[in-house]
N, C-alpha and C positions, 0 to 999 in steps of 0.2 A: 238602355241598350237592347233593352226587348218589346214582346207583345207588340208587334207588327201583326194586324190579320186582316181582313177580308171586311174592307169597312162598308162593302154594300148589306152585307151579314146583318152590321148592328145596330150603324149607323142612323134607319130608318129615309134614306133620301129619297124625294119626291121624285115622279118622272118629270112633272113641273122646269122650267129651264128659266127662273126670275132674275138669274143673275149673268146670264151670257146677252149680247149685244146682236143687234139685227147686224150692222157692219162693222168689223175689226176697223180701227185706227189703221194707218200707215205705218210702214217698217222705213224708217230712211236710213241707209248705207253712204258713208262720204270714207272714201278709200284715197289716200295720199300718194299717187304717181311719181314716181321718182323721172325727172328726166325736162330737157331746156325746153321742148315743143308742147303744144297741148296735142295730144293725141286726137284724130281722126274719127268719125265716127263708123268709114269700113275699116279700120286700122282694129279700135274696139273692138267691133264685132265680128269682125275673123277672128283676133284672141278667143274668143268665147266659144265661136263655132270650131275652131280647130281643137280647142280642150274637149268639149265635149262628143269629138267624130262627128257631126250632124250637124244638117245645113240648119238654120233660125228663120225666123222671120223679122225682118224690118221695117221699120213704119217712121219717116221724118216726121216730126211734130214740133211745134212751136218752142221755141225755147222759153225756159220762165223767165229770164232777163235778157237784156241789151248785151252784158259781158260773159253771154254764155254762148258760143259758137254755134252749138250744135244739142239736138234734143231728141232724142228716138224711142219709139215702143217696140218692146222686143220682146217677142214670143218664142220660149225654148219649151224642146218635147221635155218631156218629168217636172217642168214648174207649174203647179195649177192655176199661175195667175201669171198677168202680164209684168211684165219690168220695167219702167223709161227710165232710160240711161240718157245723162249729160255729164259734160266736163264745165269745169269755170277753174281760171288764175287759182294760186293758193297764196293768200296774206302772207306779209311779212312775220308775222309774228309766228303761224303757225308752223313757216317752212324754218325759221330757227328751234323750233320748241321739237320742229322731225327732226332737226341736224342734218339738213340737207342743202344742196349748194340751189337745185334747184327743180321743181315740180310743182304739179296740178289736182285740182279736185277729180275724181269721177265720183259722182253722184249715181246712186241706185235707189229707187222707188217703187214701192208692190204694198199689198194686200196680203197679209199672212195665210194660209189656207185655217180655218179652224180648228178643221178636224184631227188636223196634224200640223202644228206651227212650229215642234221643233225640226222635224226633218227638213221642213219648209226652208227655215231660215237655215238650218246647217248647211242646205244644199246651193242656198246664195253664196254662203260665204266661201262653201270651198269653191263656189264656180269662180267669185273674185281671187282667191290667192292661190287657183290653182292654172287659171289661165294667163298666158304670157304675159302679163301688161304693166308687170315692173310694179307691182305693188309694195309700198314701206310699212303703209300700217292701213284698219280698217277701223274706222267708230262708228257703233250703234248707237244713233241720238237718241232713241228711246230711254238707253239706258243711262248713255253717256260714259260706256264702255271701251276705253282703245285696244284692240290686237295687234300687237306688233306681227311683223310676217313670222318670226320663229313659232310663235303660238299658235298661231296660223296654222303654219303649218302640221305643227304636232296635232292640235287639238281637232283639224276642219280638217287638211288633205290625209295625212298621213296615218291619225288613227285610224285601227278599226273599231274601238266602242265609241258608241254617239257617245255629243256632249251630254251634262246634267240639263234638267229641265230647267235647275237656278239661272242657265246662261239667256233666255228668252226673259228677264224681271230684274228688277236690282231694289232690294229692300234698303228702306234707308231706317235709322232710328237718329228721332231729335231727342233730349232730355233737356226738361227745365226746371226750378232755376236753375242756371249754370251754378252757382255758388253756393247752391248748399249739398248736403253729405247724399249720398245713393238711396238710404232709405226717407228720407225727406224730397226724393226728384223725382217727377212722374216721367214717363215714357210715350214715347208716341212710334210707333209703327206703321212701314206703310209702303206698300208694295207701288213699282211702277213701271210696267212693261205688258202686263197681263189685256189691256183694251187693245192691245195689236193684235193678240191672241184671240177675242171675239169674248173676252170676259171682263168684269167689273174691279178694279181694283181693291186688294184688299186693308185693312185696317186692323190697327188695335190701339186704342185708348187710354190714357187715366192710368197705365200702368204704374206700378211701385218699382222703381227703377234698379232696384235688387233682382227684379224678373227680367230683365230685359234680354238678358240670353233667351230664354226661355220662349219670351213673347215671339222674339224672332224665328225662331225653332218653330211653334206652330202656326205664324205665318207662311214662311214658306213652305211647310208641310202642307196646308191647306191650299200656296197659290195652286201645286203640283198637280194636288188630285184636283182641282177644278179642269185640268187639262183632260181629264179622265173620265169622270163622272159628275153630274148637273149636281148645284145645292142645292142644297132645302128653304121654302120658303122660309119668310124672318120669322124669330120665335120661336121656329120649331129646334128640338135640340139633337146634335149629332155627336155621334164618337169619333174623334183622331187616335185612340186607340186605347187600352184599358186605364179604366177613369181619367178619362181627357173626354170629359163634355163639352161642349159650348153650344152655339146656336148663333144667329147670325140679328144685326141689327142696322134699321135704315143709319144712315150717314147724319141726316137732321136729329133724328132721335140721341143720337150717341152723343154730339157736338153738345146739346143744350144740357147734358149731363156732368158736362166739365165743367172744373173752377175758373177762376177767373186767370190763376195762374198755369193753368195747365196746358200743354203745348196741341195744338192740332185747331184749333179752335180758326182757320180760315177758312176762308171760302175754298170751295175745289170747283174745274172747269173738267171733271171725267165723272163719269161714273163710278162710286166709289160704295162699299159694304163694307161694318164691323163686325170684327169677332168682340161679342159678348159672352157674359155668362149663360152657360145653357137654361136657365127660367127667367134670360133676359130682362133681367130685372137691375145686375149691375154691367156699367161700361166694357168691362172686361174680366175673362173666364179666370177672376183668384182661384179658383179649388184648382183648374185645372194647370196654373203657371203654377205652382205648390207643389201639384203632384210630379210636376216633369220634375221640379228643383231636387225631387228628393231621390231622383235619379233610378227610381225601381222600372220608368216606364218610358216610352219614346214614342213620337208620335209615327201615325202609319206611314209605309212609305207605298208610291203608285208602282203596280207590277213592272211598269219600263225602268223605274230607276233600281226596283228590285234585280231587272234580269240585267242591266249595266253592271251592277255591283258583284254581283251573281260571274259575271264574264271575264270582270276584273281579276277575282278572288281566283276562277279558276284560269286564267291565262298564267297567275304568278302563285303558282300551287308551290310550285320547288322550290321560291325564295322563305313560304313560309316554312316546308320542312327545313332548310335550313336554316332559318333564324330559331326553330322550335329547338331542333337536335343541337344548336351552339348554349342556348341559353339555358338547357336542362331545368333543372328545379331551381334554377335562383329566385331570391328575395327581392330584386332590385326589377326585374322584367319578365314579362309572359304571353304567348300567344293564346289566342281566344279565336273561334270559329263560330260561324252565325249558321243554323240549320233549322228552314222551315219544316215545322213537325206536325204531321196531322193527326187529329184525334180519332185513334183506331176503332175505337168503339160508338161514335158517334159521326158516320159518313158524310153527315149538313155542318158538322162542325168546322168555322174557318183553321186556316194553320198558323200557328204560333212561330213566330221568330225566334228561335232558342238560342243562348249563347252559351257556349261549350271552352272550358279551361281547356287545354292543350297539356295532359302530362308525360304522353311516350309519343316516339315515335316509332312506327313499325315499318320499315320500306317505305312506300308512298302513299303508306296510309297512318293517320293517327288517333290516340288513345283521347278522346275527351271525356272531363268531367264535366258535368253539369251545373255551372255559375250560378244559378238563380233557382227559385222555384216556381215552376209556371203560373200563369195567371188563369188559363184556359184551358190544356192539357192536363191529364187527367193520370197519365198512364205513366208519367217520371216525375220523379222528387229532385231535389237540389242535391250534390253529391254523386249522383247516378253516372255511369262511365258508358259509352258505346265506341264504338269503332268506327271512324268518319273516313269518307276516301274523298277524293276530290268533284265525286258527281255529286255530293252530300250537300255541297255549302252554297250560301249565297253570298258571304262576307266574311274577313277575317281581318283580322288587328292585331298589330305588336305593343303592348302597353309599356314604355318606356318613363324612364323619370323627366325625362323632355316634354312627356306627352305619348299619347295615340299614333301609329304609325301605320296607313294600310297600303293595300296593293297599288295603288299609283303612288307609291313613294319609296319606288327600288332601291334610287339612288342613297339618301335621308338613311333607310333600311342600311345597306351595305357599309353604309361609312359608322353607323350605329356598332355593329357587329362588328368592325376593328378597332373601334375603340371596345368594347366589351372586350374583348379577345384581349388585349393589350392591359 
C-alpha cells in the first residue's frame, strides 16, 4: 500500500528508447448502430461535426470491400491523426448478442498519437458515443473490450477524471497444467494493447502461480510507466519501487528458458520484452513477486494515475468524512488516507506515498495515524498522528470485511454504511 516515489530517482533508466516502436499499430473502433438503414456518409459526418461545433475535413476513399457502401478520411481539429470511417451490415449473430431488432457496423481506424495515446483514444471514444449516431455499444479489437453506451457515457462523455491507463492494454494470465494445485502451476503474463501505443508488449514468465496476482500487479505497473518514461536496455536492472527490482529480457532468451510444460512457449507476431529478475539471470523477478506478496510494498504508480487518484480522493472528500465519523473506532472497518511525504531534510529526495489510519475527525479535517513505517522518510515513525485536510491526499480507502472500498465506489460505500448503521 506504500513507497510509491519518483522512479526516475532510482530506477537508473537510460535516455536510450530500445523498447518503443518507429510506428504504433492500429487502434480499430467497431461501434454497433442501432437502426433499419445503414447510415450515410454526410449523415456520419455532420454527427461528428455538429458534436464537436467545427466544420471536419472529408475525403471519399476506397472502401475495403464490395459490402461496405462507403469509406472516408476524416480530419478533426484536436485529433493528431486521421480517422477513416466506414459502415458494413451487422451479422446475425452479433445483432442478437446486442439485442437489437436491427443495425449496422461503423467502423473507426487511426494511429494512436504516442506521446499521449490515452487522451488520444478517450477523445475517439467520447467523439463516438457522444455524437448523435444512435450508438449501442463500442469494441476495442485491440483489446477485445465492449462498452456498452451507459459506460460510455459515465466513463468517456460525462466524467470529468480521465480513464485509467489500464483502459488502452488488457492483461491476460494463462496457467498451466490446468490440473494440478497453484504451487505446482506456472504462470504466464502478458500484456496486449501497448504496440498501438508505440511500445513493445509486455511479458512475464515461469511464474509460480501462488504469484500471479502479483506478477500481474507489476505488469501493469510497468505497462503504465512505459507511457511515461523510456526502459532501460535488457539487463540493466530497475526499481518499480522499494525492493521491487527487476530488469528486462529479449522474448527469445526468456522462451528457451522454460520447461517443456510451461505455458508461453509460442511463437509471437508483435514485438514483445520480459520482466525478468533484475541480474537477469532467472525468467522471472522471485525476490520481487515475494516482496509485493508480503504486502509491505507496492509497486510505483505514473504521476497521471497519481493525480486521477489524487482528484478522485478529493472530489469525494465528504463521503469519506462521513464513513470516518459513522464508523469511529470499530474493530470490523476503517478509513486510511494516502499522503505523498517529502523528505524535509533532504531536498533531492523523492516523496514517499504514506498511508495514514484515520482515527478522529475534526470538521473537514482528519486526525491520522501513521500505518506503516517508511521506507524512505526519515523524519516519522509508524504511530505518529498529524492532521490531514483534503489538499493533503492523494487517495483514500474504506477497509471493510467485503474488502477495499474507494472513492469511485459511492454507491458500494453508502449501502456499506446502512448496513453498518443497522
Amino acid at each position: 500500500m506504500t513507497n510509491n516515489f519518483n522512479i526516475i530517482e532510482f530506477a537508473g533508466l537510460s535516455d536510450e528508447r530500445p523498447w518503443e516502436l518507429q510506428q504504433p499499430t492500429p487502434t480499430d473502433l467497431r461501434a454497433i448502430v442501432i437502426g433499419t438503414d445503414l447510415p450515410s456518409m454526410e449523415a456520419v459526418t455532420k454527427a461528428i461535426a455538429t458534436y464537436i461545433g467545427d466544420s471536419i475535413e472529408v475525403e471519399a476513399i476506397e472502401p475495403p470491400s464490395k459490402d461496405v457502401p462507403w469509406a472516408a478520411r476524416v480530419r478533426v481539429e484536436g485529433l493528431p491523426t486521421d480517422v477513416i470511417l466506414w459502415v458494413e451490415p451487422l451479422n446475425e449473430p452479433a445483432r442478437e448478442a446486442a439485442e437489437i431488432e436491427a443495425g449496422c457496423v461503423l467502423a473507426l481506424q487511426t494511429m494512436l498519437h504516442t506521446g499521449d495515446p490515452l487522451t488520444h483514444f478517450s477523445n475517439l471514444m467520447r467523439l463516438l458515443a457522444g455524437a448523435d449516431l444512435n450508438i449501442h455499444s463500442i469494441c476495442d479489437l485491440p483489446t477485445g473490450r465492449w462498452f456498452p453506451q451507459d459506460i460510455l457515457e459515465q466513463v468517456f462523455v460525462s466524467d470529468e477524471v480521465e480513464p485509467p491507463e489500464e483502459i488502452l492494454w488488457i492483461t491476460r494470465l494463462v496457467e498451466a497444467p490446468e490440473d494440478a494445485e497453484p504451487e505446482e502451476r506456472c504462470a504466464w503474463v502478458s500484456t496486449h494493447g501497448l504496440t498501438r501505443c508505440g511500445r513493445v508488449e509486455l511479458e512475464m514468465l515461469g511464474v509460480c502461480a501462488i504469484y500471479s496476482s502479483e506478477a500481474v500487479h507489476i505488469v501493469d505497473g510497468l505497462a503504465a510507466l512505459t507511457l511515461e518514461t523510456s526502459l532501460p536496455p535488457a539487463g540493466q536492472p530497475m526499481s518499480l519501487g522499494s525492493n521491487l527490482l527487476v530488469s528486462l529480457m529479449p522474448c527469445d532468451n526468456a522462451i528457451a528458458m522454460l520447461k517443456e510444460d510451461m505455458p508461453g512457449r509460442e511463437d509471437r507476431n508483435i514485438p514483445t520484452v520480459v520482466i525478468a529478475s533484475s541480474d537477469a539471470t532467472s525468467v522471472y523477478p522471485k525476490d520481487a513477486v515475494e516482496t509485493l506478496h508480503q504486502g509491505d510494498t507496492a509497486v510505483v504508480r505514473t504521476m497521471r494515475s497519481t493525480e486521477r487518484s489524487a482528484k478522485l480522493a478529493q472530489d469525494n472528500w465528504e463521503l469519506l468524512l462521513k464513513a470516518s465519523s459513522q464508523i469511529g473506532e470499530s474493530e470490523h472497518a476503517g478509513c486510511m488516507v494516502q499522503i505523498p511525504w517529502e523528505q524535509t531534510d533532504n531536498e533531492e529526495a523523492p516523496r514517499e506515498y504514506l498511508w495514514f489510519r484515520v482515527v478522529e475527525v475534526l470538521g473537514n479535517e482528519v486526525v491520522g495515524e501513521l500505518a506503516h513505517q517508511p521506507s524512505i522518510v526519515t523524519t516519522l515513525t509508524e504511530g505518529q498522528k498529524e492532521t490531514i485536510t483534503v489538499q493533503d491526499i492523494t487517495d483514500w480507502v474504506l477497509m471493510t470485511p467485503v474488502g477495499p472500498m474507494g472513492p469511485g465506489d459511492a454507491d458500494a460505500i453508502d449501502e456499506f454504511l446502512t448496513q453498518f448503521k443497522n
